[in-house]
N, C-alpha and C positions, 0 to 999 in steps of 0.2 A: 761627778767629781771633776772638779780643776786642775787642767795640766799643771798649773799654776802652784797648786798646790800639793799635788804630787812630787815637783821638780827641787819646790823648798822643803817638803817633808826631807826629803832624799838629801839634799845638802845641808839640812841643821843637822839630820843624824850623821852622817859624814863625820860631819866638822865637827861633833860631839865626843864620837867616839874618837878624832884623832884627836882633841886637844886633852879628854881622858885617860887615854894610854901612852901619853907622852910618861904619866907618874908609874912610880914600879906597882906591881900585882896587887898587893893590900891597900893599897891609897885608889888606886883605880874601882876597882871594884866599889870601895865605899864610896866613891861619888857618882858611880853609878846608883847607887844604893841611894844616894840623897837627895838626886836628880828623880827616880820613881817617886819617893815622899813626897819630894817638892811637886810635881804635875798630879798628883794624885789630890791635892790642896785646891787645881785649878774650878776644878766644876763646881767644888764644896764652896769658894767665893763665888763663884756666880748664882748657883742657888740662894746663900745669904742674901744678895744684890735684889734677887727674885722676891722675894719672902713669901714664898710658900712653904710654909711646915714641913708637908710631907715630902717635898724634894729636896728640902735643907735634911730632911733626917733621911732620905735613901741616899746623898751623895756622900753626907760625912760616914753611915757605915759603910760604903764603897771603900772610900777612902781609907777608911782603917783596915780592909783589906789587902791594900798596894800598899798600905804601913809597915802590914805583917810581914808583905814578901817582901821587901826591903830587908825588916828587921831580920827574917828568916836565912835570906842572902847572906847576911854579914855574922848571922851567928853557925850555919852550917854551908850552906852553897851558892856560891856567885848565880846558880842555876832558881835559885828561887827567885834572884831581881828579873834574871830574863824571865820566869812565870810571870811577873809581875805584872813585867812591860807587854807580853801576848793580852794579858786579863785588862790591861788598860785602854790598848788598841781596838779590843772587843768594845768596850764600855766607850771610848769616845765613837768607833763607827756605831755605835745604839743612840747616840748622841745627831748624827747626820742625819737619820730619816727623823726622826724627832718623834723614835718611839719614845725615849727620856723624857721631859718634860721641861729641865731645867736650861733657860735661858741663856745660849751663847750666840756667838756672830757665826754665820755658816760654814764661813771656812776654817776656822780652826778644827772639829772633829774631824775632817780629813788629814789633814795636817799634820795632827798630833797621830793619828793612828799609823800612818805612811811611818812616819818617826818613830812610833812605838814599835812595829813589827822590825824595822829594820835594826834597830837596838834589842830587840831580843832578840832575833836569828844571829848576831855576833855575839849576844852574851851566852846563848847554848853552843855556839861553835866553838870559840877561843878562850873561853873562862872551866 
C-alpha cells in the first residue's frame, strides 16, 4: 500500500466528515447514508466497463447490500451506515490483492478502504 494513498484516504475522510457535520444530526447522517449508496455504485460501473457477467452480477448484489445498510441507517440506526462503510472497506481491500476480479486502477481500493474505515469508526463513535 501507498503512503500516498493512505495520507489521501485519511484527508478525504477528514474533510468528508467535517463538511457533513457542519449540517444538524438528520441531514448529516442522510448524506452519510447517500455518500455509502453512492461508492457502493463505484465497482458496480467498473464491472459494467469490464463486461464480464459474472462480476457485473457479484458487484451490483454487493452493492445492494451497502444499499441496505444505507437504507437500514436512515430507517433505524446511523449505526447500520457505519456497518456499511466497515462491509465496504472489507470488499474494496478484496478489491487490492485482486482476489475480486472486477477491473479498477490499483490505487483506489486502498484509498477507498483507508476512507471507509475511518468513516465508520466516526460513524459508531459520535452517531
Amino acid at each position: 500500500m501507498n503512503v500516498r494513498n493512505i495520507v489521501a484516504g485519511v484527508l478525504l475522510a477528514m474533510l468528508t466528515i467535517r463538511i457533513f457535520i457542519t449540517f444538524t444530526s438528520p441531514i448529516s447522517y442522510q448524506l452519510f447514508a447517500l455518500f455509502l449508496a453512492y461508492t457502493a455504485c463505484v465497482y458496480a460501473g467498473a464491472a459494467l466497463s469490464d463486461s464480464r457477467v459474472t462480476w457485473i452480477s457479484i458487484e451490483f448484489v454487493v452493492s445492494f447490500v451497502f444499499f441496505n445498510c444505507a437504507l437500514l441507517g436512515l430507517l433505524y440506526s446511523p449505526l447500520w451506515i457505519g456497518l456499511g462503510f466497515i462491509l465496504h472497506g472489507i470488499w474494496d481491500s478484496l478489491h487490492h490483492p485482486r482476489i475480486i476480479k472486477t477491473s479498477v486502477v490499483r490505487w483506489f481500493p486502498p484509498l477507498c478502504a483507508i476512507f471507509d474505515f475511518i468513516v465508520a469508526v466516526f460513524m459508531w463513535r459520535f452517531y
